[in-house]
C-alpha positions, 0 to 999 in steps of 0.5 A: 510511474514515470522515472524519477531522478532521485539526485534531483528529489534531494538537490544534489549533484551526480558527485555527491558524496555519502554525508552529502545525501544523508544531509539532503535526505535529512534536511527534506524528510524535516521540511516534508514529513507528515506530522509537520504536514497534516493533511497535505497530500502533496507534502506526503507526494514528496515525502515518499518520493524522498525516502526512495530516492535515500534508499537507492543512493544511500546503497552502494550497489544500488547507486552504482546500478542508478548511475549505470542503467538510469530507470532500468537500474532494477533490472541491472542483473539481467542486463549484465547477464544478457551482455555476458550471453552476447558476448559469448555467442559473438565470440562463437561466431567470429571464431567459426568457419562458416556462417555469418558473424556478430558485427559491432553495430549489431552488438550496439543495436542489441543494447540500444534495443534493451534501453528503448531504442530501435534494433536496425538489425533484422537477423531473428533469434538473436532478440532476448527478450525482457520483461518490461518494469512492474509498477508500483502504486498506492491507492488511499482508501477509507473503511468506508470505501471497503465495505462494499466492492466498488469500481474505481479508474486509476491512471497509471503511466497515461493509461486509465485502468479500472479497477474493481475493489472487492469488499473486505481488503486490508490494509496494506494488501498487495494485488498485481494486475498482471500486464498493465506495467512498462513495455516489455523488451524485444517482444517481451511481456509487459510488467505488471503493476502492484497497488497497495492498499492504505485503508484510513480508519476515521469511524469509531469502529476497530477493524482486526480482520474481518471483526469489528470493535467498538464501545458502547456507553450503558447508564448505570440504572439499566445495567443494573436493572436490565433492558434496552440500548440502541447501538451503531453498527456499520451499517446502521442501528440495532437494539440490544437487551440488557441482562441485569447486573451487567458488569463494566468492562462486559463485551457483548459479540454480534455475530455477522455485523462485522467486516465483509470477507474478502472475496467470499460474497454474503460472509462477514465477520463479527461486531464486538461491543464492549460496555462502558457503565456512565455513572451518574452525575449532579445527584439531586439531594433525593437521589444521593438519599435513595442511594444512602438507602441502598448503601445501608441495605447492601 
């Protein structure tokens, strides 16, 4: 959550030119991408921190606001507007007949206030305030984790912070939690801090929403005849009947045995099953007979 020196991330100079980036970018999205780095988290640390860096010296306006304002780049446009105010209102005081006026130091001491430093004037109502910077974070969790709502402690720009994870969140899902961003300006509101969600998969199961999918291997004997099969739902076996002649490719639905819903307690979508026929193998001579038999009788 600290700032980030984006020309130092892809090893070039403030006076890069535009092929210059693209080259480091390349060269360095190669080297740390992760299909060439499997599992290395710290490779994945450093991809990301590549791709953020391309996007904002790769963009004109964004790269001139990086140059200009350093950390606060996004917050550019506030700046400038707030910079047109003073102006404005130094302007009116300096013409008035009466009444103190804007002198230089406290127009100096208005920006240094803006970018962290200390305000030396004491004259209120001349504060604008600004909202500190939102933080962005990600945070790696498995299906598993998911299921069921946990806590867990981030530590965001020095600060610890604990979260409670409801069960049932997506992949990709945004949350703000509100005032847990940088300082605000001036005596403004703190920012607020953004966590996406990356939820890895590693069971055999498919989440879409709130259902489940999964296939289930069925003998050839008992989906023709009919009976019983034990199957793994996520949170433990359960058996299921077989009507006879089930066909391959039969999906069975499950109801309640899928995903939690998210923030809606003791409410879970549905497991569907989807039945794959195994036909035997390695027949044994009475077998491929009895089945010749079958054969002539059909």
């Amino acid at each position: 959550m600290n700032f980030i020196d984006y020309y130092k991330v892809l090893g070039i100079d403030k006076n890069a030119t535009d092929s210059d980036i693209k080259k480091a970018y390349r060269k360095l999205a190669r080297k740390y991408h992760p299909d060439v780095n499997p599992n290395d988290k710290e490779a994945e640390r450093k991809f990301k921190e590549i791709n953020e860096a391309n996007e904002v010296l790769s963009h004109v306006e964004n790269r001139k606001k990086y140059d200009k304002y350093g950390k606060d780049w996004k917050h550019a446009e506030e700046f400038e507007k707030a910079k047109q105010q003073q102006q404005s209102q130094r302007q009116s005081y300096q013409q008035g007949s009466s009444g103190e006026g804007y002198s230089d130091q406290d127009f100096s001491d208005f920006f240094e206030s803006m970018f962290g430093g200390t305000r030396s004037s004491s004259r209120q109502g001349r504060n604008v305030q600004f909202k500190g910077q939102d933080f962005n974070a990600e945070l790696q969790l498995n299906l598993t984790d998911v299921y069921k709502t946990h806590k867990q402690e981030l530590t965001v720009n020095g600060s610890k912070i604990r979260l409670t994870i409801p069960a049932g969140v997506e992949n990709g899902q945004i949350i703000k939690i509100k005032g847990k961003g940088g300082n605000g300006i001036n005596g403004g509101p703190n920012g607020d801090l953004y966590i996406k969600f990356t939820i890895n998969n590693h069971t055999q199961f498919k989440r879409d929403g709130n259902n489940l999918y999964t296939h289930v291997d069925l003998d050839l004997y008992t989906s023709l005849l009919g009976g019983e099969t034990t199957i793994d739902t996520f949170n433990g076996k359960v058996k299921l009947n077989v009507k006879p002649e089930t066909q391959n490719g039969t999906k069975v639905k499950l109801k309640g045995k899928g995903f939690p819903v998210y923030k809606k307690e003791g409410q879970f979508g549905d497991l569907i099953i989807t039945y794959n026929i195994k036909t035997p193998t390695h027949l044994s001579d009475k077998e491929k007979e009895l089945f010749k038999e079958l054969q002539k009788i059909r």
